[in-house]
C-alpha positions as CSV (number, residue, x, y, z in Angstrom):
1,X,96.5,-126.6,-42.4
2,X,98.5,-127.3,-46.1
3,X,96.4,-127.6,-48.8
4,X,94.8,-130.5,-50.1
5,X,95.5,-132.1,-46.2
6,X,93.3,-134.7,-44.7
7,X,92.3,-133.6,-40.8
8,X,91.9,-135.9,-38.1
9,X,90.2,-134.8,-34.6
10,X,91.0,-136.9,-31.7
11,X,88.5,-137.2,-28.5
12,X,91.8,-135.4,-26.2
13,X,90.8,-132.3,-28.9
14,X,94.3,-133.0,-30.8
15,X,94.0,-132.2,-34.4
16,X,96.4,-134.2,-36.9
17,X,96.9,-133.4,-41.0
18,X,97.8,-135.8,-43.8
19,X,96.4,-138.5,-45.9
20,X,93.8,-141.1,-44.7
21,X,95.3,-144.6,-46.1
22,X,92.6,-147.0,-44.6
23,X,90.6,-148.2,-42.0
24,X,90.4,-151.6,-40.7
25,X,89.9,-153.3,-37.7
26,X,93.2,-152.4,-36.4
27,X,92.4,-148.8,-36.5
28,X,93.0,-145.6,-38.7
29,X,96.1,-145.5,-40.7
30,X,97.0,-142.2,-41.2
31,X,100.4,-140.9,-43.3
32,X,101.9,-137.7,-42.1
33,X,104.9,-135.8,-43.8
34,X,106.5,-135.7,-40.2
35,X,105.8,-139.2,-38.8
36,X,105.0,-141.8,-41.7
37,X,102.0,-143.8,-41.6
38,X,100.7,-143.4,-38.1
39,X,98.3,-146.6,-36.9
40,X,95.1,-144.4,-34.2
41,X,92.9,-146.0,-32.3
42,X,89.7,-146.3,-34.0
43,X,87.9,-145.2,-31.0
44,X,89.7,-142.0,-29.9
45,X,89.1,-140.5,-33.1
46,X,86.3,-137.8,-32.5
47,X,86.0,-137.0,-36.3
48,X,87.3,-136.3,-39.9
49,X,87.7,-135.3,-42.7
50,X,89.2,-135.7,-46.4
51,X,90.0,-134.1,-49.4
52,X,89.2,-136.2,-52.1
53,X,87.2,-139.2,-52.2
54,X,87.4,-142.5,-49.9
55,X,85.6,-145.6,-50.3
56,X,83.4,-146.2,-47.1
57,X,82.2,-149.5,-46.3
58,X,79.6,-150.0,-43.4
59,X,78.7,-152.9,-41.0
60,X,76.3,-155.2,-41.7
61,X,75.6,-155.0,-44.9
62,X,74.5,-151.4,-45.1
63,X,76.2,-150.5,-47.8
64,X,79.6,-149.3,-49.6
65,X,79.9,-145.7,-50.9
66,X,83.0,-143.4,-52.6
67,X,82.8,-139.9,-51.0
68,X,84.6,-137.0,-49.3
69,X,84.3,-137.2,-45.4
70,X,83.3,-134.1,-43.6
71,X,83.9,-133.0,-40.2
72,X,80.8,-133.0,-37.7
73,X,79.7,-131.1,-34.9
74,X,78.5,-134.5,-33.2
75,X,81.3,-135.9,-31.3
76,X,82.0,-139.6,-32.9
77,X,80.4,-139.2,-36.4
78,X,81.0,-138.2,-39.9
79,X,79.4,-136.4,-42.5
80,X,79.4,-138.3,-46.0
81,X,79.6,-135.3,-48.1
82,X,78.2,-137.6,-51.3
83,X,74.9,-137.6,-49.8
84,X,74.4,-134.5,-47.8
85,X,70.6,-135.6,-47.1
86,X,72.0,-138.0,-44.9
87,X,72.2,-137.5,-41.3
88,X,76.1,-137.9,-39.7
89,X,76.6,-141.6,-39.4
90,X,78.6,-143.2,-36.7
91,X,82.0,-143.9,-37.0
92,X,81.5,-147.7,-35.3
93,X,78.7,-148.1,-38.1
94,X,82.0,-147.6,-40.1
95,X,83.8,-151.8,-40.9
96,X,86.4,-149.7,-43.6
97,X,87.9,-147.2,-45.6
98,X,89.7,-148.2,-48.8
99,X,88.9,-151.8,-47.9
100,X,91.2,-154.6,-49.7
101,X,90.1,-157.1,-51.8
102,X,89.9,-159.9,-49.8
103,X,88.6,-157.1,-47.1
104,X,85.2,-156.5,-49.3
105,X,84.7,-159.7,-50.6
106,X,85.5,-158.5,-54.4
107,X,89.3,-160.8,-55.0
108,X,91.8,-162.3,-53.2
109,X,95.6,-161.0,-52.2
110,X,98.4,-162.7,-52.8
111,X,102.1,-162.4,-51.0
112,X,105.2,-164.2,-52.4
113,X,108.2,-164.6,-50.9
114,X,111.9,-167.0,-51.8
115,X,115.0,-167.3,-49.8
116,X,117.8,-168.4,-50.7
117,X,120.8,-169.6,-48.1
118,X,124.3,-170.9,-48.8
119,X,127.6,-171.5,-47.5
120,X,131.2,-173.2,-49.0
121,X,134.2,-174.1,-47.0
122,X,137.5,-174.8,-47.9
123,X,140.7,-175.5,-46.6
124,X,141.4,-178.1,-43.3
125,X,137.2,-178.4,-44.1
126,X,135.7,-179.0,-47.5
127,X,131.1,-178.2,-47.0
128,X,129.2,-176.8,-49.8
129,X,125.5,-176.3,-48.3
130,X,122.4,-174.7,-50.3
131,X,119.0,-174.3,-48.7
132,X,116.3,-172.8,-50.8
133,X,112.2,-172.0,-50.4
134,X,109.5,-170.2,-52.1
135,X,106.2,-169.5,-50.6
136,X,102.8,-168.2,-51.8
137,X,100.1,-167.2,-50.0
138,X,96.7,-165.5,-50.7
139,X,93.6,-164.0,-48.4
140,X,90.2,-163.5,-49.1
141,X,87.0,-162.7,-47.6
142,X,86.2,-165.9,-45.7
143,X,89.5,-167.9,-46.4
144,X,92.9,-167.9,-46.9
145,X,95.7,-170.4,-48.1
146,X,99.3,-171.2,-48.4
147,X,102.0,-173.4,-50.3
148,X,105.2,-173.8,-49.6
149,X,108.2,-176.1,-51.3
150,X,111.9,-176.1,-49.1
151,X,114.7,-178.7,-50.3
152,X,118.3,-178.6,-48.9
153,X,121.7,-180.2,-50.5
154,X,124.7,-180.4,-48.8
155,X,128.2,-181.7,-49.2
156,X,131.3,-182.2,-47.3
157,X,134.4,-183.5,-48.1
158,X,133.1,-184.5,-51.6
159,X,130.2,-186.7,-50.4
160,X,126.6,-185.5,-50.3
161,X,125.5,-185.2,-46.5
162,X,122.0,-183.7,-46.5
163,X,119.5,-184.3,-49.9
164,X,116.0,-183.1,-48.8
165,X,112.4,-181.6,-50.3
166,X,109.6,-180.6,-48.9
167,X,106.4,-179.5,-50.3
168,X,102.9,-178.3,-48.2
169,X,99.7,-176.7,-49.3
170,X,96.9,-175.3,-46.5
171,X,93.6,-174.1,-46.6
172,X,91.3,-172.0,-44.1
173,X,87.7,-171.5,-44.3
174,X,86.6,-169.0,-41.4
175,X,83.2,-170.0,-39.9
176,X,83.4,-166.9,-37.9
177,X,85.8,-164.4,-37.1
178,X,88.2,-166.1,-35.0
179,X,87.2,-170.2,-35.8
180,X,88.1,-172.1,-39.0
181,X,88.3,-175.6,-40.3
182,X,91.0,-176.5,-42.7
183,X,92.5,-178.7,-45.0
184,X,96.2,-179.8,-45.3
185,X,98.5,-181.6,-47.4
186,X,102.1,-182.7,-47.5
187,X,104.9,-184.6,-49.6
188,X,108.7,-185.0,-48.6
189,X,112.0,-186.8,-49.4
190,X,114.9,-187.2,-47.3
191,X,117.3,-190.3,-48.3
192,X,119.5,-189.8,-45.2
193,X,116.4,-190.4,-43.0
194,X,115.2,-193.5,-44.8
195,X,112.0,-191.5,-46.7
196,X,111.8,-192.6,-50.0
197,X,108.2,-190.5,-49.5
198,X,106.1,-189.2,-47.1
199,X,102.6,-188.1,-48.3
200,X,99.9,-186.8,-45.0
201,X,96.7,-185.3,-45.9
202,X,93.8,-184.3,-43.2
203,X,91.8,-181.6,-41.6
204,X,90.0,-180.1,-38.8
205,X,89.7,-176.9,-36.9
206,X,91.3,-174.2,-36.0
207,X,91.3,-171.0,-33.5
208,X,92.5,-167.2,-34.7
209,X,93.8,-166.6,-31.4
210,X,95.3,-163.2,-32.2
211,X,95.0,-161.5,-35.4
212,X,96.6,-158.1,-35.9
213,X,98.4,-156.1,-37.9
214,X,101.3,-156.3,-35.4
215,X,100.8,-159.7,-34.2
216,X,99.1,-163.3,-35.1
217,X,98.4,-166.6,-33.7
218,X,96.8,-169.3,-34.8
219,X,96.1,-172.9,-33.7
220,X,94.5,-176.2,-35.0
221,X,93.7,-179.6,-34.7
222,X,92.6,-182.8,-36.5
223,X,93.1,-185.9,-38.2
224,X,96.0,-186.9,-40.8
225,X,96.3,-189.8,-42.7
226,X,100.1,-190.6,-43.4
227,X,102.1,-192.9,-45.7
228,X,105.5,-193.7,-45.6
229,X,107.7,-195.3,-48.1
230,X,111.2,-196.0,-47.2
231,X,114.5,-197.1,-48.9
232,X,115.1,-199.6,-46.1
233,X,112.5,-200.0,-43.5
234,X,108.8,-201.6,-44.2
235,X,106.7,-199.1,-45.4
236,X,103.4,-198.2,-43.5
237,X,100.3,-196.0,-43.8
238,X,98.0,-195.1,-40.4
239,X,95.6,-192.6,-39.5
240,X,97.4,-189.6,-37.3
241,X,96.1,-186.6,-34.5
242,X,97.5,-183.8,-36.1
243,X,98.1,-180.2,-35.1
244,X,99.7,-176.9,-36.2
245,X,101.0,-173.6,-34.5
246,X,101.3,-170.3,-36.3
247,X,102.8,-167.3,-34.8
248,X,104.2,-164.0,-36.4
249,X,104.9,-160.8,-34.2
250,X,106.8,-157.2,-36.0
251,X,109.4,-155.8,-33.5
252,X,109.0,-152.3,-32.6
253,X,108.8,-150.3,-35.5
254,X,108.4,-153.0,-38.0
255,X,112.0,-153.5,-37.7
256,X,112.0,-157.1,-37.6
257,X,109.7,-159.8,-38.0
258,X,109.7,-162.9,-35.6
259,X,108.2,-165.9,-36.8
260,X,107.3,-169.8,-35.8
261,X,105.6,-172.4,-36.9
262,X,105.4,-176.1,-36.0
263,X,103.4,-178.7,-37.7
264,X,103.1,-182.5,-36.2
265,X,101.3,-185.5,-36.0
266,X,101.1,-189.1,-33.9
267,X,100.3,-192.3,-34.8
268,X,96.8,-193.0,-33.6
269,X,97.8,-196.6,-33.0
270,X,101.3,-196.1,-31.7
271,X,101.7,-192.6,-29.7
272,X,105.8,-192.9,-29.7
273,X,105.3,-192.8,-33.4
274,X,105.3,-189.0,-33.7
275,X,106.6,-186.2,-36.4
276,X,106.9,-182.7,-35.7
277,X,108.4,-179.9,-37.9
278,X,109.0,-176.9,-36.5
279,X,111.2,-173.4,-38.0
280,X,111.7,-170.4,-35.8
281,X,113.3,-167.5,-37.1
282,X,113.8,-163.5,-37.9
283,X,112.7,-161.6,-41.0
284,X,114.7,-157.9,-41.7
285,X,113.6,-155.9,-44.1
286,X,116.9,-154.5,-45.8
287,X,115.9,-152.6,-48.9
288,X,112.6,-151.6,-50.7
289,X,111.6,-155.9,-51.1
290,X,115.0,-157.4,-49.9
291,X,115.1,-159.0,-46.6
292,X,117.6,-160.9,-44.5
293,X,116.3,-164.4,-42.8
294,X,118.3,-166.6,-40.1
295,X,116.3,-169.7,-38.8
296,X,116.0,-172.6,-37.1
297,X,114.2,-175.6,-38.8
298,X,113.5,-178.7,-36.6
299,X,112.6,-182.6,-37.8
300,X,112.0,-185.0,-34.8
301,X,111.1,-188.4,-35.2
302,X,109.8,-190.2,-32.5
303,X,110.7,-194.0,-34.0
304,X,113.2,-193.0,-36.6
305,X,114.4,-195.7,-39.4
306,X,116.7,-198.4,-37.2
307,X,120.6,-196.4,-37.4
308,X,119.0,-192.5,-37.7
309,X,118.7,-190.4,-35.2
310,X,115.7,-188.8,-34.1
311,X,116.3,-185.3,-34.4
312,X,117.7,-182.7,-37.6
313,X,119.0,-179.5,-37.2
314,X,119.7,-176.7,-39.1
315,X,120.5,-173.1,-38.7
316,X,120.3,-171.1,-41.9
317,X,121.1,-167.8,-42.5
318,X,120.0,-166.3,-46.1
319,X,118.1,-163.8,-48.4
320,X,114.8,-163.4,-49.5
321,X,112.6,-161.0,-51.8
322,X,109.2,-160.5,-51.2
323,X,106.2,-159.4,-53.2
């Protein structure tokens, strides 16, 4: 075994050397010099141990400590080498190793991300076309929350064809591990579909159908109230059923990123009156923070302004970074 190596035994007796990263509840990430960062099964692992210090933190409230692991003779426990009066404690007494901040409670975790798409034709066609949007996010121990701003300007043949902004903030509060209840807000402009402004604000609750490092999936459901201002048509504020979809899955690998999320909500006293936003797409990592993005972003009206139509499309293709 090379020096300084970190040793993990596995219950089928296979022995595996490198550098414990963390433990969570997706399992045991492990970096070798021959595979990368390999993601094990928390419950196939028989045993381990490390070099140099990790920070354990137990279920239930029993405690946090920074020690060395040590191998044990008793299949499905670890030795904390810190406090050698101990007996060897369980490895499912063990929540995480190297736990985050949001993970132990002690910050919160932020992740940023802008894209940037474009396009200009010229020639038997004249279309100039930008599309940006930034995003924030942050996660910690009990809740998370997200903002986003998107606008969009287009031209062709001289005259402005799209003008657009849209700007949403969410917050989750987790009343267990898989439920929450959340807030939500929204403003938007679109002069080519008659919205001088649309403001929608509400809450409810929500379901963590899937959450792993791989994959998640979310859904929830509430009330909205909306109001509408418009250039042409009467304005008009009602109460709304609102829901929202989240969905993220990495391809193979981590090669790709698949993503979709849909927000929408009817008109409690008019159910043709509905809004739904939706954008589907693919992340690709290209370079150290650099990605490529192509999506799809949706706007259905169900009673748009009298001479709109009901539905906008667009299929962007663009640049991010990400932090």
């Amino acid at each position: 075994m090379p020096a300084g190596a970190d040793e993990v035994l596995l219950t089928n007796g296979d022995r595996l050397t490198g550098r414990v990263v963390a433990k969570t509840p997706e399992g045991l990430e492990f970096k070798t010099d021959y595979a990368g960062v390999l993601r094990i099964d928390w419950r196939v692992v028989e045993t381990l141990k490390t070099d140099e210090p990790v920070d354990v933190m137990m279920r239930h409230n029993e405690g946090r400590l920074a020690t060395p692991l040590e191998r044990s003779d008793e299949p499905g426990t670890v030795r904390l080498t810190a406090v050698p009066e101990v007996p060897p404690v369980r490895l499912d007494r063990i929540a995480y190793l190297n736990p985050t901040p949001s993970q132990s409670g002690e910050g919160t975790e932020y992740k940023g991300r802008v894209n940037l798409a474009g396009s200009a034709n010229s020639g038997n066609s004249d279309t100039k076309q930008i599309v940006g949007e930034a995003e924030l996010a942050g996660v910690a121990k009990g809740s998370r929350f997200s903002t986003r701003i998107r606008g969009e300007h287009r031209t062709e043949g001289g005259d402005e064809s799209a003008s657009n902004w849209l700007a949403t903030a969410n917050r989750d509060w987790f009343v267990s591990s898989r439920r929450f209840v959340y807030g939500r807000t929204s403003v938007e402009r679109d002069r080519f579909r008659d919205l001088a402004m649309r403001f929608s604000a509400g809450g409810g609750y929500g379901l963590q159908l899937i959450d792993r490092d791989q994959t998640g999936l979310s859904v929830q459901a509430g009330i909205d109230y909306v109001r509408e201002n418009r250039f042409d048509a009467d304005d008009q504020a009602y109460p709304a059923l609102g829901w929202g979809v989240r969905y993220r899955h990495w391809l193979v690998g981590r090669t790709a990123e698949v993503f979709h999320e849909q927000d929408g909500y009817m008109n409690v006293d008019d159910g043709r009156d509905i809004t739904l936003k939706t954008r589907t797409g693919l992340r690709l990592p290209i370079v150290d923070r650099l990605t490529a993005q192509v999506q799809g972003v949706v706007d259905w009206e169900g009673k748009p302004a009298e001479g709109r139509k009901s539905t906008d499309l667009s299929l962007q293709f663009g640049l991010g970074y990400e932090w």
